[in-house]
N, C-alpha and C positions, 0 to 999 in steps of 0.2 A: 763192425761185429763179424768175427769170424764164422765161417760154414759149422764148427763142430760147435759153437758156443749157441751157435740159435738153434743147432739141432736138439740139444743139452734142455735150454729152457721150453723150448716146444713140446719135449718128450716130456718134461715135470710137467707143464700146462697141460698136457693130454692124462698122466697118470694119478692129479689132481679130480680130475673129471670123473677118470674110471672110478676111482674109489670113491667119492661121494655119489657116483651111479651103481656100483654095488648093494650100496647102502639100500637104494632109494629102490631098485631093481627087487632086494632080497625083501622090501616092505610090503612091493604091490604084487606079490607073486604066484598069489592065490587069483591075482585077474585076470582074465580074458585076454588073448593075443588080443591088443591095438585097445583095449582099454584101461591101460596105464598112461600117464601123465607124460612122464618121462623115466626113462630106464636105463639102462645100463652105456647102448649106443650115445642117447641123446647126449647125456650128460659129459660122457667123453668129446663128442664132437666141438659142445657148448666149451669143454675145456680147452679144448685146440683151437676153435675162436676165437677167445679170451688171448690165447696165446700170439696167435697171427694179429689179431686189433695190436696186443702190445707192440709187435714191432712195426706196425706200421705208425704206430701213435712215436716210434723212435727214429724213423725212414723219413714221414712225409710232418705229425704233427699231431699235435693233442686232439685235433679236430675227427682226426680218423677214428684214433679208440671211442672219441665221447659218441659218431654219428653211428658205431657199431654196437657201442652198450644202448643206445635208443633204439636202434633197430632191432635189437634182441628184446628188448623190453617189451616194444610196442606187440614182437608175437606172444610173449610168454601172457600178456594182458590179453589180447586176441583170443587167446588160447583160454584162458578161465575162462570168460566170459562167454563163449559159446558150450564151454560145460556146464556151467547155471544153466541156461535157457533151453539145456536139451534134460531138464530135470536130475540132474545131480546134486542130490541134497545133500551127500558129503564132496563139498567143494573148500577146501581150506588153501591155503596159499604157502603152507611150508617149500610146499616141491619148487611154486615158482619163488620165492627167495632161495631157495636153494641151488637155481639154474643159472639166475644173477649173481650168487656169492661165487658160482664156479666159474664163472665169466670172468669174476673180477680178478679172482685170484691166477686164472691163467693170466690173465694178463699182467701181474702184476710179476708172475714166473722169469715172464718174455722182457720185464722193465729191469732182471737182474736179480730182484728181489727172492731170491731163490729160498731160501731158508724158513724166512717170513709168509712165500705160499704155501711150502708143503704144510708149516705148522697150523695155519689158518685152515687148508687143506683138513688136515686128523683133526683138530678143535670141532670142524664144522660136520663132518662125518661123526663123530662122539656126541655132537649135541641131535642129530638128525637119530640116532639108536637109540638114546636117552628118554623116547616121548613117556615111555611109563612110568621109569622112574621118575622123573619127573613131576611126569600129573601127579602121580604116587604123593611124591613131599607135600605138593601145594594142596591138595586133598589134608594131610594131617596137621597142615599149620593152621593158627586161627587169627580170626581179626586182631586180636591181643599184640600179636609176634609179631603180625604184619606191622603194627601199628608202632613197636617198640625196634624194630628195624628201622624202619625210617626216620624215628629217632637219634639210634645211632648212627646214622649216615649224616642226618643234619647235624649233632655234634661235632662227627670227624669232618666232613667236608666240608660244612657252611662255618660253624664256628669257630671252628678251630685256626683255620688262617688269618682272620681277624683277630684276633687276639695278641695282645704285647707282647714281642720278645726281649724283655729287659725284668729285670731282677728289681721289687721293692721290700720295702721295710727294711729290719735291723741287716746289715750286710749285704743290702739284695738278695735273699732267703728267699722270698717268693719272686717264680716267675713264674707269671698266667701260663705262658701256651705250651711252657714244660707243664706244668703244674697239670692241666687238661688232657696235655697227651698223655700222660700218665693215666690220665682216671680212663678214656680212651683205647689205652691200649688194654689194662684189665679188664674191661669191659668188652673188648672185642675178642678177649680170651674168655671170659665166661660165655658170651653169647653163643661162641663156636662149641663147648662142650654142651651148651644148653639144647640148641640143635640137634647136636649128635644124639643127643635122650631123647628128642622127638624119634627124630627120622631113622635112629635103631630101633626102636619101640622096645617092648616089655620082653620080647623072647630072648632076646641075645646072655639075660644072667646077670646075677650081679656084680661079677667081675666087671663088664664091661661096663655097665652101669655106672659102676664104682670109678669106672677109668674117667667117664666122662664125667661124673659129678664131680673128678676131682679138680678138675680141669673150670666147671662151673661155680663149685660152691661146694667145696669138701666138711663145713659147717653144716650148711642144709641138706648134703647128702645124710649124715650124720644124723641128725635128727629124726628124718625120714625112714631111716633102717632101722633106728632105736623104736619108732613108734609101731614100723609093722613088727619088729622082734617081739614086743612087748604082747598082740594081738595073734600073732602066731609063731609060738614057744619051740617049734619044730622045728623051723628057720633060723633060728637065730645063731646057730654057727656059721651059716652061710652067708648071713647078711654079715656078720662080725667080719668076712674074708673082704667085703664089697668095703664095709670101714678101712680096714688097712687097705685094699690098693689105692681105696681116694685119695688118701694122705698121703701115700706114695707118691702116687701124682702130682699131689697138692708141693711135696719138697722140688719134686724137678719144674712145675710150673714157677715155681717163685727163683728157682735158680737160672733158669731161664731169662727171669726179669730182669735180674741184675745183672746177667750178664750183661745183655746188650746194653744195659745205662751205665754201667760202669766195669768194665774186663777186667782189673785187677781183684778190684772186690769179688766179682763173680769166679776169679781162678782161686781164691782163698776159700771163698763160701761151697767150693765143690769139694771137699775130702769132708765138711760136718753133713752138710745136706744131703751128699752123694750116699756116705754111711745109714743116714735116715733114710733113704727114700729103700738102701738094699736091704735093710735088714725090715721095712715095712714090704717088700716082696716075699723078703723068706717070710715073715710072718704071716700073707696072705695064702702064701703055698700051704703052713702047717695047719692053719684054718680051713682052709678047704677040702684037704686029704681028712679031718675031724668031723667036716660035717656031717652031718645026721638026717640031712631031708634033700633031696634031689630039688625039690621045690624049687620055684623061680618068683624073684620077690615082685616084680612088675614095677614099672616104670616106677620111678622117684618123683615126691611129691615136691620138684624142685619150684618156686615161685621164678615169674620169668625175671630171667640176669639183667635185666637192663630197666629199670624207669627213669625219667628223668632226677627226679627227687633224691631217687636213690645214688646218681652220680653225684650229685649237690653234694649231697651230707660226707659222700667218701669223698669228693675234692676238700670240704671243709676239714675233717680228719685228717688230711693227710696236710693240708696247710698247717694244720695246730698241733700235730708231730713233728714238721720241721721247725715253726716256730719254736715249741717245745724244745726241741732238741737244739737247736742254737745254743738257746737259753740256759738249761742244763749243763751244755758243754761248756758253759765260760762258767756257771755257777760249780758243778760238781765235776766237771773233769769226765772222765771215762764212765766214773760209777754212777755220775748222775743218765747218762745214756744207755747203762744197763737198765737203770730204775726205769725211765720211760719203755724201751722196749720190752721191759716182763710186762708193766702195765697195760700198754697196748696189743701185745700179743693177747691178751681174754678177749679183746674184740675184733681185732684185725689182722694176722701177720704181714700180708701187702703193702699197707701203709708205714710199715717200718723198714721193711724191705726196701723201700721205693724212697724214704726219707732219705736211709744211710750211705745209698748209690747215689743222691745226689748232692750230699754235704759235702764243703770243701775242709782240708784242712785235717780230715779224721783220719788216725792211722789203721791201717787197711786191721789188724789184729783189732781192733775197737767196732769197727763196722762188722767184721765179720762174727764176732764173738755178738753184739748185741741183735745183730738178725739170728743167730742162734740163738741165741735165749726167747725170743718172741717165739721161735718154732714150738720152743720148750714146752714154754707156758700152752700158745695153743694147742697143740699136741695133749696138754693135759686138762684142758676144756674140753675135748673130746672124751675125754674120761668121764667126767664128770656127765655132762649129757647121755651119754649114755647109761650111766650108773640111776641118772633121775629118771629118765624118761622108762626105762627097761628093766633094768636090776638082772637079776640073775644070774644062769649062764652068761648070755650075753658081758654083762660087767665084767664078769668076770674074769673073763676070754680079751675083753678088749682092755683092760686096766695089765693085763699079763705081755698082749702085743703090745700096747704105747710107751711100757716101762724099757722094753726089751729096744723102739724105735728110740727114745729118748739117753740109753747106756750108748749105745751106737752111736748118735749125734756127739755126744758127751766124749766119749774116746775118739772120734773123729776131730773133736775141737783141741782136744788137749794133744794131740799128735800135729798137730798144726801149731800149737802155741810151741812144741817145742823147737819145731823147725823157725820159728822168729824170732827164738830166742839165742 
């Protein structure tokens, strides 16, 4: 190793150090000269350590780095331990993981790994500024979330690789561990806008609101607005805006899907859904410059995105729209694949979405036209819901936007059918 290549990673090992002793420096600063942990020196020096163990762990041998991260260990443990016994009853051990993460990472500077320290470097810095937001989230989650998170992680992680990768029934039409990562992936897109409702909480408006239910459950966002519109008559142009941009959402979430399952379908399905989702924006805009009450509708009374049960039944759906749809396609041709997707769009658009991205065989003008139509339909269950649960203004405003998203889709499709044609 050359003089300027080890001065190179020694100087990253050292300015690894400074910056998570900034950090650590800018936290204990209200304390006492000599009654900080470690600060802005230490931390630097720990980094230049970290750096020198590396090359020496590349000079003499693995044995040097391991007998100098022991020996750093052994004081950084020293070290707590006589802050207990001299009664410090705020003794927490971030600062010493945080001496050992700079230790490591200098060294790992000095092993070459240059890119991979600095980033671990700002990661570990971000997570070290972050204590309040932090506590903050796990403060507003609950046992529920906790409990329906590790759900989905045993789903996606334990489950999911177990699972067959081969294709059963009529044409191999089902296969398990596509079929899973399917239910999987919309699931770990609801759970992420489900979150987002938490951890924005009720201030942010129902714009935002609106962004993230759509992202969650554009349906039960829907219902949620329709109920408080219904309870408070003064809002209800405002919640009307929070309906349109869900949907909004909801068009680019589901174009989204298809894309990454199938690119051709998804470059087709982007001029009907693209059109829905713009003209559900300008719709959100003329709603909001209309409303009538500053008011804020407070968090949405979204049910959590994720039970197990609840992934079941939408695996099952989605198995018995592809079956379905086999079946149809060899029975009715194209128009029987419409008829399925209107039908299923009253309960689901995803499952149709997610069927037609992964039939073989179907010409892209057929896939893309029958996931619009599912939009159609749903799109116009939102009508409806809201027309039962609210009436009113409200309906009235929202039956004006979805007509206005649905002309949009509709010229969007038919300027696509002319380009295939």
């Amino acid at each position: 190793m050359e003089h300027i290549e080890l001065f190179e990673r020694l100087g990253l090992a050292l300015a690894i150090g400074l910056l998570m002793g900034v950090e650590r420096g800018w936290q204990a600063r209200e304390y006492a000269e000599g009654g900080r942990v470690a600060g802005i020196r230490t931390f630097a020096l720990i980094g230049l350590l970290g750096g020198v163990s590396g090359w020496f762990g590349i000079a003499v041998g693995p044995l040097a780095l391991a007998s100098a991260f022991l020996a750093l260990a052994a004081v950084v443990v020293s070290s707590h331990i006589m802050r207990a016994r001299n009664g410090d009853h705020d003794v927490g051990v971030t600062t010493e993981i945080a001496e050992l993460t700079a230790f490591a990472l200098g060294a790992l500077a000095a092993l070459g790994e240059g890119t991979a320290a600095a980033a671990g470097g700002v990661v570990a810095t971000a997570l070290l500024g972050a204590k309040d937001t932090l506590h903050g989230w796990v403060r507003r989650l609950e046992a529920l979330e906790l409990r329906a998170a590790i759900k989905l992680l045993l789903i996606s992680v334990v489950l999911l690789p177990v699972l067959p990768n081969q294709g059963f029934g009529p044409e191999g039409a089902l296969n398990p561990y596509k079929l899973w990562l399917l239910v999987v992936m919309v699931a770990g897109i609801s759970f992420i806008g489900y979150f987002a409702i938490k951890i924005a909480g009720p201030r942010i408006g129902s714009l935002l609101t609106g962004v993230f239910g759509g992202l969650a459950s554009s349906t039960a966002l829907t219902v949620s607005f329709a109920r408080m519109g219904r309870a408070n008559p003064g809002m209800q142009p405002l919640l009307t805006a929070g309906v349109a941009v869900a949907n909004a959402t909801m068009y680019a979430r589901l174009w989204l899907i298809v894309f990454v399952l199938n690119r051709p379908v998804g470059l087709e399905l982007a001029l009907p859904l693209g059109c829905m989702c713009a003209a559900g924006l300008i719709a959100t805009w003329l709603l909001w410059r209309a409303r009538a009450d500053e008011g804020k509708p407070g968090a949405t009374a979204l049910s959590n995105p994720f039970e197990l049960g609840m992934a079941i039944k939408f695996a099952t759906l989605l198995a018995l729209v592809i079956l379905a749809s086999k079946l149809l396609q060899a029975w009715g041709g194209s128009a029987g694949l419409y008829l399925l997707a209107a039908i299923a769009g009253l309960a689901d658009v995803d499952a149709v979405a997610l069927s037609m991205a992964q039939m073989q065989g179907v010409a892209l003008t057929v896939a893309t036209t029958a996931i619009t139509i599912a939009a159609f339909v749903n799109t116009g269950v939102k009508v409806a819901l809201v027309g039962g649960l609210c009436g009113g203004l409200m309906a009235r405003r929202m039956a004006f936007a979805m007509s206005g998203i649905i002309v949009a889709g509709a010229a969007g499709l038919a300027v696509g059918w002319m380009g295939w044609i």
